[in-house]
N, C-alpha and C positions, 0 to 999 in steps of 0.2 A: 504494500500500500504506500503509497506517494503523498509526500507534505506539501505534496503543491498543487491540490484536487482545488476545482474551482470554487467553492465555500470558502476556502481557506486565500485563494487568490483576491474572489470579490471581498472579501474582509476587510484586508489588506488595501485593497485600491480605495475601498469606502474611509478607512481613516484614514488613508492619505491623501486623499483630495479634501474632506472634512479639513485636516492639517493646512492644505493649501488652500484654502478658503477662510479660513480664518485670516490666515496671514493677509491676504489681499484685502480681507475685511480692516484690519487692522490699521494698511496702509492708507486706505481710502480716507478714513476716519483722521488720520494722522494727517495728511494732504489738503482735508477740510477744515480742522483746525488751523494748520498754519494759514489759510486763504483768511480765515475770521483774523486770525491774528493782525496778517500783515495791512488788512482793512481798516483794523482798526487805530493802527500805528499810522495809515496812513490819511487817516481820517484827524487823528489826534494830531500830527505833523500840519494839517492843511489849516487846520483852526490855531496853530501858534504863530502862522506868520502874519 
């Protein structure tokens, strides 16, 4: 019997796209905040001159 029967493959592929999905979640989330951020730096820069 074989440890690599496709239960055991689909498993596998399922937390690792899970895994890689997160992570893209993550960046997304991280790429939207700095967007707020640098708005708002640059919103608070346009009212100090």
């Amino acid at each position: 019997m074989s440890r690599n029967n496709e239960r055991n493959i689909k498993k596998h592929n399922d937390k690792l796209h899970k895994a890689q999905d997160k992570a893209k979640q993550a960046e997304r989330v991280r790429k939207e905040k700095l967007k707020e951020i640098v708005k708002k730096f640059n919103e608070t820069k346009s009212s100090d001159q």
